[in-house]
ROBAFI-868341 format. One record per residue (C-alpha): x, z, y. Coordinates in steps of 0.001 Angstrom, whole numbers, plus 524288, in hexadecimal, padded with zeros to 5 digits. Layout:
N
XZY/...
This chain:
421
800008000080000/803F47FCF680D07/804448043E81915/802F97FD9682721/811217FDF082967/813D97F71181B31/807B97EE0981E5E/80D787EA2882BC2/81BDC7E810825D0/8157C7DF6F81CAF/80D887D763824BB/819507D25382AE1/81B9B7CC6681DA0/810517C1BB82116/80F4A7B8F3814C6/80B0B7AD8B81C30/815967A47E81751/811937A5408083F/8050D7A0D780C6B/80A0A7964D8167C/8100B78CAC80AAE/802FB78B0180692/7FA8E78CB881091/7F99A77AEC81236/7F5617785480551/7EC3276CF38054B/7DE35770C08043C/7D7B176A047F88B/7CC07760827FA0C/7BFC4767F17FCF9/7C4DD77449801B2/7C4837791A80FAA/7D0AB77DBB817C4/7CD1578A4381FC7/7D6B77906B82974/7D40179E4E82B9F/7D88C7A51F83617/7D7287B4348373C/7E1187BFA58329A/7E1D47C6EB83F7E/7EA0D7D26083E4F/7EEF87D84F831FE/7ED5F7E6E183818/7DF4A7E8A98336E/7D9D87E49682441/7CC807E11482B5B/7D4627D5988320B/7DBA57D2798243D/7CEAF7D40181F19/7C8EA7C7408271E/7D1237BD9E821DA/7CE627BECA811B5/7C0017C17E81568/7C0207B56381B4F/7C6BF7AE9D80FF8/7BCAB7B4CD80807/7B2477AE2A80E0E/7B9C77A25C80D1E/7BB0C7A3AD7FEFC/7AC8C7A7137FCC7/7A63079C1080468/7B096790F8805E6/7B620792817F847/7BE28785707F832/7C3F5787FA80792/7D3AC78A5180701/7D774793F58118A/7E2627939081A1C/7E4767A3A38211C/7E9587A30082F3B/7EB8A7AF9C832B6/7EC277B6BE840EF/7F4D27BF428402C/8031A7BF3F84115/807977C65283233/7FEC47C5FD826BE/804857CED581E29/808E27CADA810B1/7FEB47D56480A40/7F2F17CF868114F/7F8727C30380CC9/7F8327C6AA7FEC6/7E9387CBAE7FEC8/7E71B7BDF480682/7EDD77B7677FAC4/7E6CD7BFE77F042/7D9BC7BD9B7F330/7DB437AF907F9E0/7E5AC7A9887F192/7E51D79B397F80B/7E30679F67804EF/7EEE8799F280E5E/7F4327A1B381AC2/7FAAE79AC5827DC/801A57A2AF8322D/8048B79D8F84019/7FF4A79EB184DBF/7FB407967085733/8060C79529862EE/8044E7981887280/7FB1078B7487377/7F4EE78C388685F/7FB707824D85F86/7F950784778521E/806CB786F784998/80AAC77D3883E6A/8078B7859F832DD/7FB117881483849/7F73577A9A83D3E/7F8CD7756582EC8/7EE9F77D5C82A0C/7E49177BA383349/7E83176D6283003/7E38376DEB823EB/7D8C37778B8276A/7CB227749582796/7C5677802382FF0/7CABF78C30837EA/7C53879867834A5/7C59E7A4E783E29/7C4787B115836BC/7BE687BDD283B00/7C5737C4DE84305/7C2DE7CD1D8515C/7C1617C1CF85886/7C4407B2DC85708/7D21E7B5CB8579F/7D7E17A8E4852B2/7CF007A0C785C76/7DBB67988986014/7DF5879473852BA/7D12A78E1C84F9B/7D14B7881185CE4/7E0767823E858AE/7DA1A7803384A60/7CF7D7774484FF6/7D845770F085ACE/7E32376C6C850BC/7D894768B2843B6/7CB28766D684BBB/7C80176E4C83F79/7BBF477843841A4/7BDA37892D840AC/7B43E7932E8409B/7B4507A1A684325/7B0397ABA183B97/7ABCE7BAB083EA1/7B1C37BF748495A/7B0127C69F852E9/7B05F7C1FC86169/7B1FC7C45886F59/7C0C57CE3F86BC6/7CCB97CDFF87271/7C8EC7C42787C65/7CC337B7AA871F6/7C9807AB57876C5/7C18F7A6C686BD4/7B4797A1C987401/7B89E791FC87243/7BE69793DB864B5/7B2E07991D85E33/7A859790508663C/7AF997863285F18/7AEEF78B6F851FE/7A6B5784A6845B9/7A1257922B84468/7A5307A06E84984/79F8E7ACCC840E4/7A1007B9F484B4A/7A34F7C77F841CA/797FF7CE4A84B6E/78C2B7C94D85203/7901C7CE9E85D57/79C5F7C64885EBD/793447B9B585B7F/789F07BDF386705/7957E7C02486F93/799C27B25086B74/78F947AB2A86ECA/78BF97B25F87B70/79A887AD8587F37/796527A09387D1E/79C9679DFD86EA8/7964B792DA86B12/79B5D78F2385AFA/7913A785C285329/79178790B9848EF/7918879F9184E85/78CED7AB6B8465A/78FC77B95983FCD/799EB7B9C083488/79F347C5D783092/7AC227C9DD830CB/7B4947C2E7826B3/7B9BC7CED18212E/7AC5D7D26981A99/7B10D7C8D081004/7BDF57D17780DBD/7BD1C7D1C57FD6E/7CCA47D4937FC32/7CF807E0BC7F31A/7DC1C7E8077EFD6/7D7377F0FD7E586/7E42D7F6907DFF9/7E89C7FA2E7ED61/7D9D47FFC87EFD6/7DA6C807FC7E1CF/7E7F580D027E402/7E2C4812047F158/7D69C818FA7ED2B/7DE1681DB77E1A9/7E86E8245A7E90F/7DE8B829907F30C/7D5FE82E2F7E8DC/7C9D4825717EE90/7BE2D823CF7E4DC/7B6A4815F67E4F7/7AAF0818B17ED39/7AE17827767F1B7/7B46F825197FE48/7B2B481E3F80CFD/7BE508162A81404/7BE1C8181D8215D/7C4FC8123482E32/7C8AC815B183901/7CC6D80CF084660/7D25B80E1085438/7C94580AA285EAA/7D1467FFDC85FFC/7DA6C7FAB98582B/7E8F58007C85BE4/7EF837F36F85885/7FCB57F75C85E5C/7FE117FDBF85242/7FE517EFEF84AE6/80B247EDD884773/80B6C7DFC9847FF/8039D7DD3F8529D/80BDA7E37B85C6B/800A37E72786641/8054B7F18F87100/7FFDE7FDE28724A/7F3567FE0D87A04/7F18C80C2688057/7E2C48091188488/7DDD0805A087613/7E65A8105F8709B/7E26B818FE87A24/7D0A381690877BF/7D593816C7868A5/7D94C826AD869BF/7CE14829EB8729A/7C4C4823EB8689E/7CB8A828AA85D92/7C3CD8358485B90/7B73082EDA85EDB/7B8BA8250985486/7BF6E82B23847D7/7B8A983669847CD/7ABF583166843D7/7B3FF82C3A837C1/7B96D83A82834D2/7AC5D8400283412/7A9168343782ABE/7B2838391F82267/7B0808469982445/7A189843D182121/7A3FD83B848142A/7AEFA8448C80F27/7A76B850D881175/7991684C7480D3B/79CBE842B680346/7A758841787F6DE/7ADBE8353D7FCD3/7BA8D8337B80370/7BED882C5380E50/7CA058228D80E96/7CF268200E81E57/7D421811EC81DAD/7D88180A24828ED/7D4C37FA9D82B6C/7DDC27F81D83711/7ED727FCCB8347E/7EAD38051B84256/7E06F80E27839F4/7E9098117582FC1/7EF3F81E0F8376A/7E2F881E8983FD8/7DB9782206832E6/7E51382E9083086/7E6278331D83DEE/7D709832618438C/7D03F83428835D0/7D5F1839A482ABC/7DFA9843768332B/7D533847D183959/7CA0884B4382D06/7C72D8593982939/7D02585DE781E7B/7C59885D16814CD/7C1D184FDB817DF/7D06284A0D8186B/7D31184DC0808FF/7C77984272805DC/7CC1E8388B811AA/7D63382F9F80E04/7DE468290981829/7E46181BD0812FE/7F173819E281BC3/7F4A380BAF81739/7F0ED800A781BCA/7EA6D7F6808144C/7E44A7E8868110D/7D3D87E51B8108A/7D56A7E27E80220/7DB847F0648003B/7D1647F5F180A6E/7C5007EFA1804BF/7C9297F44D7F581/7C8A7801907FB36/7BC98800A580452/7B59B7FB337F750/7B801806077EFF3/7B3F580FEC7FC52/7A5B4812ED7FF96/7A6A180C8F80B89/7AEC880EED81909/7AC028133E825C0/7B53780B8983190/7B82780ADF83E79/7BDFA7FD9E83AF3/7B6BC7F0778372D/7BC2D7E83D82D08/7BD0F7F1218236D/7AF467F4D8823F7/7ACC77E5F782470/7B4C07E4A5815CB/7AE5A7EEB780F82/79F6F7E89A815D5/7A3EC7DBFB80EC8/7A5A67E34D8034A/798F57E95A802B1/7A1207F88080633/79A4F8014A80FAD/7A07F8016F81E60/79D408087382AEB/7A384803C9838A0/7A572809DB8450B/7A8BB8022F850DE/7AA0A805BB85FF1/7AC1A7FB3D86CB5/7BA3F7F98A86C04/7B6F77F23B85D73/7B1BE7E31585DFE/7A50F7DEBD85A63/7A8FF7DDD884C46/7A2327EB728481A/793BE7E57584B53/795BB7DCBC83FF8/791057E98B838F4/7839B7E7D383FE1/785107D8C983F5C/785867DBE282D85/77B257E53082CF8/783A07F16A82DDF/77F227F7CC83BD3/77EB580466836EC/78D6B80390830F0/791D8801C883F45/793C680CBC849C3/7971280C19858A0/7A2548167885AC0/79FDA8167D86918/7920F819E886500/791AD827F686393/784A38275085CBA/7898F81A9C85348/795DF823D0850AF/78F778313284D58/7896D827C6840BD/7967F823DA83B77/79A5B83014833DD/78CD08312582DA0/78B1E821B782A16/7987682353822DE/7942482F4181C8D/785D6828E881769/78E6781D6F81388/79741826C480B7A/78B1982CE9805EA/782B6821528025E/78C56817147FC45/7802B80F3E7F4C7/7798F80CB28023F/783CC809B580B1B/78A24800448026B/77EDB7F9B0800A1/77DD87F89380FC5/78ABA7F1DE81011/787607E786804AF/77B9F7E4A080CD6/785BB7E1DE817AB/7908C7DC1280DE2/7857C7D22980BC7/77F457CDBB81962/78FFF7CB8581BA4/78EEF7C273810EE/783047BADE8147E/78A447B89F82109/7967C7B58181B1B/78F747A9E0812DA/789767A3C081D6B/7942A7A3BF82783/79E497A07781C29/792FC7942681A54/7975378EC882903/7A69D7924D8274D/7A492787E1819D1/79D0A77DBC820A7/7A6F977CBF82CE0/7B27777E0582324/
């Protein structure tokens, strides 16, 4: 198992070259050639997560379409590689950027010669707007969008995705917001989040986990905790500078939003049998999960809360949230895997978070969804993890119900990403 500082010494060891060799392969008659572009940061399994979600739909509803992986970031990291590898096996990977004026590098250009359509991935926002603008300037070839969010980080994204074949928006309210700004795409609609679609499992890491932590199949909650906002200075690779302001809102709002999760625990420990495991889906929570939650439980409570203080992969994450009763998070993707896998999940959000929480309401799952900077939404958090640790039958019902209407949306939009490819 790795920790972050192994992870991040490894992801330096990107293993984009093994995949490069084969990555122009001539596509055989009848197939389809889809370049995917997502693979945003590396720092958080929820962005991992995206891009085999998205192959997974691939897979399901364009069986015969050979995959080319263009990925954001700067390192992939060898291990992600290998769980791309294990459950894609003919999927192909490109690296390269595009320059200061937007030229496309050679590597790159190749592909999208022999591509057939440009995919964006889900992601925050419509982050690689420029390369299907330079994908459509260099082929004429068509590209489509699908769930993300929009409106973040001031992207420049309006003429891009008014000349998409289709764009899919991860939250209603980011499709409202895109047409009242004048988007104006033949195709516009609600998709969720790619990462519903996660299926990747790592069972022998999962068992040796539970085993060594003494965790029971079914007897025990993950939980996660989250800065206000996320203290990416302390990304390694990213080298971001420290930013006083956002550090300084994240400790006066630390209190206000970790203790509701301590009395969750305190609750399930003390009026159930279960256990709760702290986890962390960003490499920023990892510490943040000893020092605001489990350092700070009664006694009593902290001899049935485990802390995990490794990082990990989705598949790892998922074999363990499958064999939990369900988790409780002040993060998103993770309750979005474990939704797609028919596991119970509870979310809290407050303003300094996107739109991307409302896809909760946008699923069916209103009630799984609290308002932090709603004192009355944030009094109900502690008890709706508690009934959820008490009635196991009913609430994972709820989420199948939810697992489902995600997969009646997933067959229709994947219907439009077939007929444009």
């Amino acid at each position: 198992m790795y920790n972050r500082r192994h992870f991040l010494k490894d992801s330096s060891l990107t293993a984009f070259g093994l995949a490069l060799s084969n990555v122009l392969n001539t596509t055989t008659a009848g197939e389809k050639h889809i370049l995917l572009r997502n693979g945003w940061q590396v720092e958080n399994i929820g962005d991992i997560a995206h891009t085999p979600g998205m192959l997974q739909l691939i897979k399901q509803y364009i069986p015969k379409a050979k995959v080319t992986f263009w990925p954001h970031y700067h390192v992939l990291p060898a291990e992600e590689v290998a769980m791309l590898n294990r459950d894609f096996p003919d999927l192909k990977i490109v690296e390269g950027k595009l320059d200061a004026a937007g030229n496309v590098p050679e590597e790159v250009a190749k592909v999208m010669d022999t591509a057939d359509f440009f995919l964006h991935g889900s992601g925050p926002a419509t982050i690689g707007w420029a390369e299907a603008l330079a994908f459509k300037k260099l082929t004429g070839k068509p590209y489509g969008v699908y769930g993300v969010t929009y409106g973040l980080y001031g992207t420049p994204e309006n003429e891009m995705l008014s000349g998409a074949a289709f764009v899919y928006f991860r939250d209603t309210i980011s499709l409202e917001l895109a047409k009242k700004s004048g988007i104006q795409a033949p195709i516009m609609g609600f998709a969720p989040d790619a990462a519903f679609s996660f299926k990747g499992k790592n069972d022998r890491k999962a068992k040796a986990f539970l085993e060594a932590n003494n965790l029971t199949k079914g007897q025990f909650l993950c939980c996660i905790p989250k800065h206000r906002a996320t203290p990416v200075w302390l990304h390694p690779l990213k080298g971001r500078p420290f930013d006083k302001a956002r550090n300084d809102r994240n400790e006066a709002m630390m209190e206000h939003d970790h203790g509701p999760l301590r009395q969750a625990i305190i609750d399930v420990v003390r009026q159930t049998n279960l256990k709760v495991l702290i986890v962390a889906e960003d490499l920023t929570q990892t510490e943040l999960g000893k020092k605001e939650v489990w350092d700070k439980l009664p006694k009593d409570v902290q001899q049935q809360t485990i802390w995990r203080s490794e990082f990990w992969l989705p598949d790892e994450a998922l074999s363990i949230y499958r064999q939990s009763r369900g988790l409780f998070s002040l993060e998103m993707h993770s309750p979005i895997m474990c939704i797609g896998n028919g596991i119970p999940a509870l979310v809290a959000r407050w303003q300094e978070q996107s739109s991307k929480g409302f896809m909760w309401r946008d699923i069916g799952l209103g009630d799984w969804l609290f308002d932090f900077d709603n004192e009355e939404e944030l009094q109900k958090f502690a008890p709706k993890v508690l009934e959820m640790a008490k009635n196991p039958t009913q609430f994972k019902k709820m989420a199948q119900a939810a697992q489902k209407r995600v997969i009646e949306f997933q067959k229709n939009t994947m219907t439009i990403l077939k007929k444009s490819v």
